[in-house]
C-alpha positions as CSV (number, residue, x, y, z in Angstrom):
1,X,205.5,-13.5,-39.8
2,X,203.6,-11.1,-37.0
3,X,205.3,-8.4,-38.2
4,X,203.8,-6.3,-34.9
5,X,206.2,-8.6,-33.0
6,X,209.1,-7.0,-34.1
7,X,208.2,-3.5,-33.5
8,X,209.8,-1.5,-29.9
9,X,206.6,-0.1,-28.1
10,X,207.2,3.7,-28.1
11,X,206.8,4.5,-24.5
12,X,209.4,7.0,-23.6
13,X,208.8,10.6,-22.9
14,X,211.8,13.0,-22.6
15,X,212.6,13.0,-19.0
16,X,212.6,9.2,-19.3
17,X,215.1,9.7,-21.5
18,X,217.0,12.2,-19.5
19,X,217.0,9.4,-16.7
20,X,218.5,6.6,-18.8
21,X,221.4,8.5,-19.9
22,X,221.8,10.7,-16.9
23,X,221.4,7.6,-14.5
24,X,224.0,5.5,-16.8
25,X,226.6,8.3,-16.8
26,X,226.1,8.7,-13.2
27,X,227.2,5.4,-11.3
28,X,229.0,4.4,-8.6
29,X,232.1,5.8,-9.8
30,X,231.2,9.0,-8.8
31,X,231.1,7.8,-5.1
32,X,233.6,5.2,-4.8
33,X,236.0,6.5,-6.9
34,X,237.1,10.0,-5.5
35,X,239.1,7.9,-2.7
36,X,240.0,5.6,-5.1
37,X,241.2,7.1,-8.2
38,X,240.2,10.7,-8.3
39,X,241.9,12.7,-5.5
40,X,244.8,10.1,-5.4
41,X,245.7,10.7,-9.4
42,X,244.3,13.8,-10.0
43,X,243.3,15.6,-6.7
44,X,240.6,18.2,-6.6
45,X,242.2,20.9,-9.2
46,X,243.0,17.8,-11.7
47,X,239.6,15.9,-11.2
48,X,237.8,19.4,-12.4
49,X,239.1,20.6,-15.5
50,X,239.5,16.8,-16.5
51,X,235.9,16.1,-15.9
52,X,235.4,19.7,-17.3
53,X,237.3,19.1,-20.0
54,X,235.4,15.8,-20.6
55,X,232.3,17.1,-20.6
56,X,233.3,19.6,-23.5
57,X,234.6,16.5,-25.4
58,X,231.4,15.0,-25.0
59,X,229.2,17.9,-25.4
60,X,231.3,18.3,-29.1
61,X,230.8,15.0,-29.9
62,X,227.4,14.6,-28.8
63,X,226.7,16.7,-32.0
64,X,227.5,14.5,-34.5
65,X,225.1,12.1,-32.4
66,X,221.9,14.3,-32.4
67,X,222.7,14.7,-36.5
68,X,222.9,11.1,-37.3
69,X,219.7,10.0,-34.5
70,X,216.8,11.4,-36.6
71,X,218.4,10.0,-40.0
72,X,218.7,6.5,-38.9
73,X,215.9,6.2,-36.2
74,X,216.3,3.0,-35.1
75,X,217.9,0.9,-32.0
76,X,221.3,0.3,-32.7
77,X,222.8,3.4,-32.9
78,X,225.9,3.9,-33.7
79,X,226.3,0.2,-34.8
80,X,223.4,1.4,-37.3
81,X,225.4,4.6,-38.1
82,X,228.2,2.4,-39.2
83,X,226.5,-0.2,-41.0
84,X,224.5,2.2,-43.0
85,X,228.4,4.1,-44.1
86,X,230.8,1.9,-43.8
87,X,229.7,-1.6,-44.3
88,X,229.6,-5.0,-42.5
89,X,232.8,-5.3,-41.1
90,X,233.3,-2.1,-39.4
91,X,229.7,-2.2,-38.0
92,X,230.5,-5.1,-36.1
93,X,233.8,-3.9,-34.7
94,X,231.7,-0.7,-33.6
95,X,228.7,-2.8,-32.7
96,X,230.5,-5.0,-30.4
97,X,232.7,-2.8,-28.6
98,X,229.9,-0.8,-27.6
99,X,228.1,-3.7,-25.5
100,X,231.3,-3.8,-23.9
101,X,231.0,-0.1,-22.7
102,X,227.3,-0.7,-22.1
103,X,227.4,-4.2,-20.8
104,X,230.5,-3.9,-18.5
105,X,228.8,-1.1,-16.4
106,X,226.2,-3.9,-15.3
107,X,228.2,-6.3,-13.3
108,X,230.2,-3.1,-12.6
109,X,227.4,-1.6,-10.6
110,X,226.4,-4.6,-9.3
111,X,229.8,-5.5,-8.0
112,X,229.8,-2.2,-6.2
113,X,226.2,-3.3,-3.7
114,X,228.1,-5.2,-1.4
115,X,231.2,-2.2,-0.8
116,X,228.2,0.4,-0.5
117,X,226.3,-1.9,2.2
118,X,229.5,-2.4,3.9
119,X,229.9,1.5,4.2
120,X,226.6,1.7,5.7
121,X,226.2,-1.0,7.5
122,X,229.8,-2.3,8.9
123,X,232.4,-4.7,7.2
124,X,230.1,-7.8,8.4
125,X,227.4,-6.8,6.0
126,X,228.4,-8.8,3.2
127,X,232.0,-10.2,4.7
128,X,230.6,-13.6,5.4
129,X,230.4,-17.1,3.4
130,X,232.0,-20.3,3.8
131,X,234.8,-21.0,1.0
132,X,235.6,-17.5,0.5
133,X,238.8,-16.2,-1.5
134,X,240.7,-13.3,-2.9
135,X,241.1,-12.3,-5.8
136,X,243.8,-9.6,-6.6
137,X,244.7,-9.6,-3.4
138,X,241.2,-8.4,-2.1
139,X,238.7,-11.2,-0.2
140,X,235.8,-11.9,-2.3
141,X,232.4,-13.6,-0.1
142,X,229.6,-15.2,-0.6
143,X,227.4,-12.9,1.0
144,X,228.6,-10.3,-1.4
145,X,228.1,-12.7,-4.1
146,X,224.6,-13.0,-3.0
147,X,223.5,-9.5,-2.7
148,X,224.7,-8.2,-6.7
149,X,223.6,-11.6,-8.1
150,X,220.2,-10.8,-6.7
151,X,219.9,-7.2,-7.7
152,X,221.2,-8.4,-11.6
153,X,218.4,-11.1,-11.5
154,X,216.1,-8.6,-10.4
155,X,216.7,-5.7,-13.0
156,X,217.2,-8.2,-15.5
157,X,213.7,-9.6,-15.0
158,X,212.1,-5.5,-14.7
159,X,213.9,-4.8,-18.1
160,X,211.8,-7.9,-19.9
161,X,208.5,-6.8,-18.1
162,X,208.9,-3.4,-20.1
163,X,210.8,-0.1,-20.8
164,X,207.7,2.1,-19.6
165,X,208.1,0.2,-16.0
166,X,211.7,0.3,-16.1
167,X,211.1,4.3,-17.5
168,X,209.1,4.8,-14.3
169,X,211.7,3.5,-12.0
170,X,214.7,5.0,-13.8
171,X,212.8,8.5,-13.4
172,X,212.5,8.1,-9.8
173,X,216.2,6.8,-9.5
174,X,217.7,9.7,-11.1
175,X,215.8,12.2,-9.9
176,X,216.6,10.9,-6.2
177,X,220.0,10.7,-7.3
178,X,220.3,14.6,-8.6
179,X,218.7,15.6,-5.1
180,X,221.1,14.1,-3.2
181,X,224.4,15.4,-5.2
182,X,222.7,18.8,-4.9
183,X,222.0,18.7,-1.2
184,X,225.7,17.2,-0.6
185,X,227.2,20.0,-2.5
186,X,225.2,23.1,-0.9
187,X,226.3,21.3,2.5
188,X,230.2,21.0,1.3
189,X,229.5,25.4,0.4
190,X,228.4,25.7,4.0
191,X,230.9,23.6,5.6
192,X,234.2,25.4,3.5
193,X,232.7,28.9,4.4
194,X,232.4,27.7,8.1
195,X,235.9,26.0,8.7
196,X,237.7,26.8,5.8
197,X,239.2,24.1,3.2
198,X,242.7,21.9,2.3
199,X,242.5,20.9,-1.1
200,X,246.5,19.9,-1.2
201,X,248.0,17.8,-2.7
202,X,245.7,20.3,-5.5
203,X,247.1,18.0,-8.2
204,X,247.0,14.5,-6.3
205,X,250.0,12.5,-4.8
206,X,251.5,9.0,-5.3
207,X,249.7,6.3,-3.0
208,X,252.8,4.1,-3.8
209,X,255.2,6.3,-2.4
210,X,253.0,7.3,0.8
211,X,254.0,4.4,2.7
212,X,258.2,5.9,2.5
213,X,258.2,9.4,1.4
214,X,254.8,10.9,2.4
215,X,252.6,12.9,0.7
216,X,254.6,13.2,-2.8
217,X,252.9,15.3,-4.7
218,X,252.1,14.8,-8.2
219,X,252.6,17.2,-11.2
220,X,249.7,19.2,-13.1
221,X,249.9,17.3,-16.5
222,X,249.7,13.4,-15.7
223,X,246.9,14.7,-12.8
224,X,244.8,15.9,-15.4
225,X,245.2,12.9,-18.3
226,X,244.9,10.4,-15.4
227,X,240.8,11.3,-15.0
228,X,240.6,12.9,-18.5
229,X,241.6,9.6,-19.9
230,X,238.7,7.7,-19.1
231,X,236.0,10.5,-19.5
232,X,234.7,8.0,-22.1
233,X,233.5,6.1,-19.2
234,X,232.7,8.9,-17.0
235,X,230.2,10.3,-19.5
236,X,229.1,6.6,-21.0
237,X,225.7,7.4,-21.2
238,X,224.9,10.0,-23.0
239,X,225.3,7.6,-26.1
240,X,222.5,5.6,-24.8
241,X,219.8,7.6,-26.3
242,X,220.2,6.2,-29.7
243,X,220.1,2.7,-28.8
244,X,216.3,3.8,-27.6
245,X,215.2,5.9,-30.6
246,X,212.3,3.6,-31.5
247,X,210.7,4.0,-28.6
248,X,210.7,7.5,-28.2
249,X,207.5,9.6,-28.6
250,X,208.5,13.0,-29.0
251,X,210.6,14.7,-31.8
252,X,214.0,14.1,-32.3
253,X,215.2,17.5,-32.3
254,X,215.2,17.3,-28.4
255,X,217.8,14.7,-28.1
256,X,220.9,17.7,-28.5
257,X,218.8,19.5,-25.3
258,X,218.5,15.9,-23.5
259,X,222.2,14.5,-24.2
260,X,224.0,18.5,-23.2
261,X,221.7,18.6,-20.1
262,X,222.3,14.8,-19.0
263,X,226.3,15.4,-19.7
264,X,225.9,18.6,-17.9
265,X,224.7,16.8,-14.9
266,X,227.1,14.1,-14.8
267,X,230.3,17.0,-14.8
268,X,228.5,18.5,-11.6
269,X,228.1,15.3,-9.5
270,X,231.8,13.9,-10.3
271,X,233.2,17.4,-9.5
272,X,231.0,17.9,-6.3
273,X,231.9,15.2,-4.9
274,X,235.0,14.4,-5.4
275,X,235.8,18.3,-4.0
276,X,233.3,17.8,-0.9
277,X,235.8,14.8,0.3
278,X,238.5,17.8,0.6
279,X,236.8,20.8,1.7
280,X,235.5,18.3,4.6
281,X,238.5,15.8,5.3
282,X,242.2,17.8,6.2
283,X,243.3,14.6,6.3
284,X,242.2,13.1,3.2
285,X,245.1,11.5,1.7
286,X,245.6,9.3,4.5
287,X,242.2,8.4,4.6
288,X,242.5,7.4,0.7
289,X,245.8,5.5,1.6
290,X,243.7,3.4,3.7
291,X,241.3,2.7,1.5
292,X,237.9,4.3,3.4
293,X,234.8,5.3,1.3
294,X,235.7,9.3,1.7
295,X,232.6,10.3,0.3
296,X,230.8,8.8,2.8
297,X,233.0,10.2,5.8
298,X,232.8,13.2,4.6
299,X,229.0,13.7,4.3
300,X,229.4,12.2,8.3
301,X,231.5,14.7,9.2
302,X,229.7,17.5,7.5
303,X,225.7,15.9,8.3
304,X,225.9,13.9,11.0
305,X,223.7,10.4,10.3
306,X,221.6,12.2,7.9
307,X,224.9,12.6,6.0
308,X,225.6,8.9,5.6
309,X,221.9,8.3,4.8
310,X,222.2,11.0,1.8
311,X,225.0,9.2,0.5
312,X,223.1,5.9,1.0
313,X,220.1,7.0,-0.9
314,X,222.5,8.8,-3.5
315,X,224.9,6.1,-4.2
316,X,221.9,3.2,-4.0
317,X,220.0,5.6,-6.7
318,X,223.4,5.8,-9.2
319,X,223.7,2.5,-9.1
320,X,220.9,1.2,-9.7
321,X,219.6,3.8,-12.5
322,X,222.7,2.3,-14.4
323,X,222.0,-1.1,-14.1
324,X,218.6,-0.5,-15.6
325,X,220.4,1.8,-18.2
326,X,222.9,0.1,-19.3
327,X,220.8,-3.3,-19.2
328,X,218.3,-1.3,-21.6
329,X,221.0,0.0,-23.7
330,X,223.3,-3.6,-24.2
331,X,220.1,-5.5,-25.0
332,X,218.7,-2.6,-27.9
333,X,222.2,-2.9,-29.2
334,X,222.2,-7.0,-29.3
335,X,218.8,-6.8,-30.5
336,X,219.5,-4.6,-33.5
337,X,222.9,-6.5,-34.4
338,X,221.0,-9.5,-34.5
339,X,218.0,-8.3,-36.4
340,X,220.6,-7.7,-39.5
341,X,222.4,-11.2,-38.8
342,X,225.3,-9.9,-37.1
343,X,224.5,-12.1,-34.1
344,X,222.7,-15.2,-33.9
345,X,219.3,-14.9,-34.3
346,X,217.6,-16.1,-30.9
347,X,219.0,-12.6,-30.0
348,X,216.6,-10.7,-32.4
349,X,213.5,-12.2,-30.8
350,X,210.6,-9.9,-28.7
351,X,208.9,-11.4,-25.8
352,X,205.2,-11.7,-27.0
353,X,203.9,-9.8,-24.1
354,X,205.7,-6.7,-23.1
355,X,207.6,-6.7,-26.8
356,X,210.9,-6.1,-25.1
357,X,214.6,-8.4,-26.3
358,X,213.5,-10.7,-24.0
359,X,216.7,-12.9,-25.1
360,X,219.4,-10.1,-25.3
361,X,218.6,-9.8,-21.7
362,X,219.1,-13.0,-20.9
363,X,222.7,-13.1,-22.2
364,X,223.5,-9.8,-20.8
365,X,222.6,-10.9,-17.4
366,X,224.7,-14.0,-17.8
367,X,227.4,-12.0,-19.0
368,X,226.9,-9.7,-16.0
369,X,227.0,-12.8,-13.3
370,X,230.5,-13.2,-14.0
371,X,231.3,-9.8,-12.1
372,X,230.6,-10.5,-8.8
373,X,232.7,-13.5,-8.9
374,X,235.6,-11.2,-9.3
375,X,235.3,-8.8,-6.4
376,X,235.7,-5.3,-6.0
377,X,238.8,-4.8,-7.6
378,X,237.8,-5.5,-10.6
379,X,236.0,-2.6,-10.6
380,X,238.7,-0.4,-12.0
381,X,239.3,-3.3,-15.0
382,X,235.2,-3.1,-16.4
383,X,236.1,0.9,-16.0
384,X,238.8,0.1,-18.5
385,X,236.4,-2.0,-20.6
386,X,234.1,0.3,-20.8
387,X,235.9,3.3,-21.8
388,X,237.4,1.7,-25.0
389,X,234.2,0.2,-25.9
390,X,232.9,3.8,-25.8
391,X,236.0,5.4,-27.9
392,X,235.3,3.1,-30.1
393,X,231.6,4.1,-30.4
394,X,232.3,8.4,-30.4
395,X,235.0,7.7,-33.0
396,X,232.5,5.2,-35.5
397,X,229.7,7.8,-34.7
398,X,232.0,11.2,-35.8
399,X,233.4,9.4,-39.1
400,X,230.1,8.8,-40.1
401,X,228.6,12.1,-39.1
402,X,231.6,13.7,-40.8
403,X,231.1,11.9,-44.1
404,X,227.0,12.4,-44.4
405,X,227.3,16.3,-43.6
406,X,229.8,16.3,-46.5
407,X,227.5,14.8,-48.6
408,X,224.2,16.7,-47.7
409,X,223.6,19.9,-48.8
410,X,222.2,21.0,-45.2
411,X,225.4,19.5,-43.3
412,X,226.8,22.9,-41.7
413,X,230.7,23.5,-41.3
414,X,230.2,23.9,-37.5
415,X,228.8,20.4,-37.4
416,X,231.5,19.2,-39.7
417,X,234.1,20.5,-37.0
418,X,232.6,18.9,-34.4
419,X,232.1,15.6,-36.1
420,X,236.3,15.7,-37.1
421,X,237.3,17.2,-33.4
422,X,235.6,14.5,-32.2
423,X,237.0,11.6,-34.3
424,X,240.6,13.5,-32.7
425,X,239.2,13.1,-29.6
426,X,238.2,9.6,-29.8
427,X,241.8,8.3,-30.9
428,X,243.3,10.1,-28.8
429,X,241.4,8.6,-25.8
430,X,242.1,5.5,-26.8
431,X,246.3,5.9,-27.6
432,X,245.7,7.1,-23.4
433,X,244.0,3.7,-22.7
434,X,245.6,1.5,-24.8
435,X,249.7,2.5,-25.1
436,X,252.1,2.9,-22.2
437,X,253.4,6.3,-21.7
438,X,256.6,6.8,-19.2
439,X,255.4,9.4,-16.6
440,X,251.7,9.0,-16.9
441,X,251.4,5.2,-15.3
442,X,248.0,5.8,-13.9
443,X,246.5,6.4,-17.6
444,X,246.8,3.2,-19.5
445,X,245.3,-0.1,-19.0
446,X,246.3,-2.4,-16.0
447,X,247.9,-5.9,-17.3
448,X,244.0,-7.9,-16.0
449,X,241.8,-5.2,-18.8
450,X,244.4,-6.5,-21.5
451,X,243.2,-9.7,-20.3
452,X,239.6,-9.1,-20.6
453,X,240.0,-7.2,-23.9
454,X,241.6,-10.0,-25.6
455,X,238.6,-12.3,-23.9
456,X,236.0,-9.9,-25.3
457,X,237.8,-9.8,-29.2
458,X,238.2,-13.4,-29.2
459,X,234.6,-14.1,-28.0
460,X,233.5,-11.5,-31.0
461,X,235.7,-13.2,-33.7
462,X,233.8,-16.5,-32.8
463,X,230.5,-14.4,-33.4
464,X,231.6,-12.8,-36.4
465,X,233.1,-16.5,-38.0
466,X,229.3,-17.9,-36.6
467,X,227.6,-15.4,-38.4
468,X,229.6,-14.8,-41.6
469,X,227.5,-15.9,-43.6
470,X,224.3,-14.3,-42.1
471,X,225.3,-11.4,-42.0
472,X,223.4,-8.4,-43.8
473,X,220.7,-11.0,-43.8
474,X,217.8,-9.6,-42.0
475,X,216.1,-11.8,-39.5
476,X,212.4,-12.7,-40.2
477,X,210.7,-14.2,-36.6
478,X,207.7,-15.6,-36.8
């Protein structure tokens, strides 16, 4: 065996790092979605302190992540946490939930190219194709079609050539990004102190209703559980660093600094710009109603041209940093499950030349080709997907951070704290996702995500019956 095969080149300095999870937690969600979901559920006074809120979570449970990285350095994360404390079984439940969260946010991304060129560039864009169809009621075309399969192709075949090429790019990527959602937001200061501001509804209205009763406002608590309840997706991300470990090349007591910095980040771009859209649009719950890209209109109304450019380069920038995030991430993850026999083996194979999971990214770009099939509404359903894959993930990686500070005689109470408050946390995001509660409608899953979930378990039983009797078994490649 070329035991130099199997080893993760260690090319990644700490801003490159700082871009993968900062350009994964940032996608286009935090465009698309003010007029879609945040200012409609939760307006601009619920979108805040939920995304603030979230980005405490996170923060708290990004602890027990920066105690369990430098005692089990390798890619994997928090499938390796779990394997190491809990066994075979639970690793794999943890394992492969979490290339759901990081896999989903691929064709997610993708899926979103053709609504952001037909912002820019006018509804004919992408709305073209013979044998077109609808799916969820909303037209899906070729054209669109096209354009994301491209782009997946494409970052699929950057990730194989190498992480310190994709590192590059992902630098760049995010540090446009960050410009532009700073620029947008010292525009949106200017533009409130100049004309002034309507953030009601403050708490967000019912688009159901608008149609018969108007703007019906909606009340405080449901506002705030409607965005806080899929923070785990917001702040996806973050959790990335671990799945990288073995190719970083500086200590590990930076990744606390890098993960609190990156989450940071993420908190100011949703809130920005989901409050621009009100401070520049007095009409903005109509223009939700009907469905327009408000961040967009608003950086038009406040910029002129150079307005809708900025949000061109911005959006373009967060979408594409997480494709090359989250393609990075899902393949490091496959990679290391495989390695130990929890998937099959052609998964736990390098490519000779640039020594990257040549084959993980393979399957994750099939995976991802299935998204822009489905169309733009199904959007919100990989949002779903993602967010319990990442529960999932917080709650594995506290349980096992909680149960190795208990055991080592340098584990500190505060970090104990954190690692149970986050475990809470973790469940409780998932009751929000996963259970029906009268009142709060907007929180749980949609009846299509149950759909996918119970795809995505099935698919990982047949793994898991494939494997049985592999796993624990490492993999030896010649």
């Amino acid at each position: 065996m070329a035991k130099e095969k199997q080893q993760l080149k260690k090319s990644l300095n700490p801003l490159s790092v700082w871009a993968i999870a900062f350009g994964c937690i940032i996608g286009w969600g935090s465009f698309i979605n003010p007029g879609k979901k945040f200012l409609p559920n939760s307006g601009v006074a619920g979108t805040a302190i939920a995304m603030v809120l979230g980005a405490l979570v996170m923060v708290i449970i990004a602890v027990s992540y920066a105690y369990m990285v430098p005692k089990h350095p390798k890619a994997g994360g928090e499938f390796t946490f779990t394997k190491s404390n809990f066994g075979k079984i639970p690793a794999f439940i943890c394992g492969w939930f979490l290339v759901a969260a990081y896999l989903t946010n691929v064709p997610m991304n993708s899926t979103a190219i053709p609504l952001i060129m037909e912002g820019l560039f006018g509804n004919t864009a992408v709305s073209w194709g013979v044998g077109s169809y609808s799916v969820a009621g909303n037209p899906v075309y070729l054209g669109g079609i096209i354009v994301a399969v491209v782009f997946l192709v494409a970052f699929a075949i950057l990730n194989i050539l190498g992480v310190e090429k994709a590192g590059f790019i992902q630098k760049g990527l995010a540090i446009t990004l960050a410009v532009c959602a700073f620029t947008l937001c010292i525009s949106g200061i200017v533009f409130a102190i100049k004309d002034g501001v309507n953030f009601n509804p403050l708490w967000g209205f019912d688009k159901a209703a608008y149609a018969t009763e108007g703007v019906k406002a909606n009340s405080w608590a449901p506002a705030i559980l409607a965005t806080f309840a899929i923070a785990p997706w917001a702040f996806v991300g973050f959790d990335t660093i671990p799945q990288a470990a073995e190719e970083f090349k500086f200590p590990f007591k930076k990744v606390i600094k890098i993960m609190i910095i990156a989450i940071a980040f993420g908190a100011f771009v949703y809130i920005s710009n989901n409050t621009i859209c009100a401070v520049a649009l007095n009409n903005w719950p109509e223009l939700c109603v009907e469905g327009k890209w408000v961040v967009l209109v608003a950086a038009e109304k406040m910029l002129g041209t150079f307005g809708k450019v900025l949000v061109g380069f911005g959006v373009a920038s967060a979408v594409l940093s997480g494709m090359m995030g989250f393609y990075l991430a899902s393949s490091r993850l496959m990679w290391s499950m495989a390695k130990d026999g929890f998937l099959p083996r052609t998964f736990a194979k390098l490519d000779e030349k640039h020594q990257t999971p040549r084959n993980a990214l393979i399957f994750c770009l099939i995976i991802s080709l299935v998204g822009p099939f489905l169309g733009r509404e199904a959007l919100g359903w990989f949002v779903d997907m993602s967010s319990i894959g990442a529960s999932i993930g917080f709650f594995f990686t506290c349980l096992c951070a909680a149960r190795e500070i208990r055991r080592d005689k340098d584990g500190s109470m505060f970090k104990f704290i954190c690692a149970i408050t986050g475990c809470v946390f973790a469940v409780l995001f998932m009751i929000l996702q996963l259970i029906p509660i009268p009142g709060f409608e907007s929180v749980h899953f949609v009846w299509q995500s149950y759909v996918m979930l119970g795809v995505w378990v099935l698919l990982g039983v047949i793994f898991f019956l494939w494997q049985r009797k592999k796993i624990g078994v490492p993999v030896e490649l010649e």
